[in-house]
N, C-alpha and C positions, 0 to 999 in steps of 0.2 A: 471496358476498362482499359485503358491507355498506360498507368501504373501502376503494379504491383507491389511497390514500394510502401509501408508507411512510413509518412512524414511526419518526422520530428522537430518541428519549427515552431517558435514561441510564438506564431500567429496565428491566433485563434482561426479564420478563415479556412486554413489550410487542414487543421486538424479537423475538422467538420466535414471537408470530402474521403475522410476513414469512414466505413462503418458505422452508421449512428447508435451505437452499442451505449448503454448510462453501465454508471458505474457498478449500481445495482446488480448486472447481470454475473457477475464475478463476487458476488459478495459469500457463495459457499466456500468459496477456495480462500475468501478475505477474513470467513472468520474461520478456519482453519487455522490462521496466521497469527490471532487475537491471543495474548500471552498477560497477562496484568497481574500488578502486585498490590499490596497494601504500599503508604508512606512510609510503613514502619518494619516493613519487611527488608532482612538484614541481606547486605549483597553476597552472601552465598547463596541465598535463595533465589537470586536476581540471575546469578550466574550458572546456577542449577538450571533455569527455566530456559536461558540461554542456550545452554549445552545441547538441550534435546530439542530444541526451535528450527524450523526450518527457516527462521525468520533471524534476524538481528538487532530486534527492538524489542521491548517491555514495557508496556503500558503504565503508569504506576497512578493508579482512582483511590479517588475519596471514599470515606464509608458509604456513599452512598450510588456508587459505581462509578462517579464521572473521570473524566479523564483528568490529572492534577498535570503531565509531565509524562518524559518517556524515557528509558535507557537505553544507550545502542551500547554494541560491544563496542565500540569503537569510543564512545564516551568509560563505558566503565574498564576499560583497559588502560586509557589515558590515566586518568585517576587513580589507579593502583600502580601504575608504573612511578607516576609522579610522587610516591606516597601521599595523597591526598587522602586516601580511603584506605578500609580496611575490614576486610572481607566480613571478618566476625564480628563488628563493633557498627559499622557504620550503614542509616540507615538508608533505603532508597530514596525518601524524601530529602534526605540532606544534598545526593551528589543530580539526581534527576533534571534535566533539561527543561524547562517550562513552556518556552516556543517551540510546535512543532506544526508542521503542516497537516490539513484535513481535508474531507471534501465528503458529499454527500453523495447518498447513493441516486440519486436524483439526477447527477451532473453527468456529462458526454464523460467516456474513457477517452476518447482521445483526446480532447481540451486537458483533463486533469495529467494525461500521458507526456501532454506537449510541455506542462507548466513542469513537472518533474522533470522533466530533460532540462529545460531554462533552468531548473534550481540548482540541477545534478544532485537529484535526490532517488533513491533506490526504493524509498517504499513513504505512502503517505497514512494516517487512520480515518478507517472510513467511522463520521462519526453519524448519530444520530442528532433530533433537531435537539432533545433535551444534555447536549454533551455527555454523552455516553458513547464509547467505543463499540464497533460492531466489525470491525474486521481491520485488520492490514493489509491495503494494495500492494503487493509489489508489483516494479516497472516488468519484472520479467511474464509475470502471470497476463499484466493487463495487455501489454501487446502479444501473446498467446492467443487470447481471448482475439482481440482484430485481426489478427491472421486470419485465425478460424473463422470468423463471420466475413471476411472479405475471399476466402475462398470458395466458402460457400456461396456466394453471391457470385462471384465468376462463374462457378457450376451454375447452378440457375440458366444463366447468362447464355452459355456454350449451350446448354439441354432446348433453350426456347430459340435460338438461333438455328441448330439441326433440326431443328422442327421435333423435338424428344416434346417439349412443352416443361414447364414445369413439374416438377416432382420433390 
């Protein structure tokens, strides 16, 4: 290993010589982060789920779990500042965002790592193939996660180089 560094560059290529860790492998820790409301569920409920979130998004699924849209604090703050909303009255389908980024657990961590750097996006939903939510990446977990496996891969590395061998 020549660098220790992960790269954050929106070319696919580069993010390939991280770790080939999927997304998959970080999906306890992604649905730890999985927080979801009804359409009809009123933003203090949005804001309640919020408060105690390690996270900064909310899901907000159809009756029938899918994903409709999503709230950040950062949207539902906007919205209450602007009085656009109002905490007791207004639902989360109403103020809810409907573009949001996803990615499968199937896909490299650091291709979807490198496209969130390119977006400056802090966390994506990890979905399943029938649009159902099954966890929230964040940027800070997932390169946690490649540290870790490119550390351990140095160890390896140093252990069969001293003649230790693999362990």
């Amino acid at each position: 290993m020549t660098d220790s560094t992960i790269p954050l560059q929106t070319d696919g290529a580069e993010a390939r010589n991280v770790a080939p860790l999927l997304v998959g492998s970080v999906d306890a820790l992604a649905r730890s982060r999985l927080f979801t409301v009804s359409a009809d569920a009123l933003l203090v409920e949005v804001a309640a789920q919020l408060s105690n979130a390690q996270i900064s998004v909310v899901v907000v699924c159809d009756a029938t779990g899918a994903a409709m849209g999503i709230i950040t604090e950062t949207l539902l703050v906007r919205r209450l500042g602007l009085g656009q909303a109002d905490f007791f009255s207004t639902r989360a389908g109403d103020v809810m965002t409907q573009e949001f980024t996803s990615c499968a657990p199937d896909e490299l961590l650091s291709e979807v790592l490198a496209m969130m750097h390119a977006r400056g996006l802090i966390h994506v939903l990890l979905m399943s193939a029938d649009n159902k939510p099954m966890g929230v990446l964040n940027a800070r977990d997932g390169l946690r996660a490649l540290l870790a496996a490119g550390n351990h891969e140095e160890t390896l590395l140093r252990n069969y180089v001293m003649g230790i061998g693999y362990q």
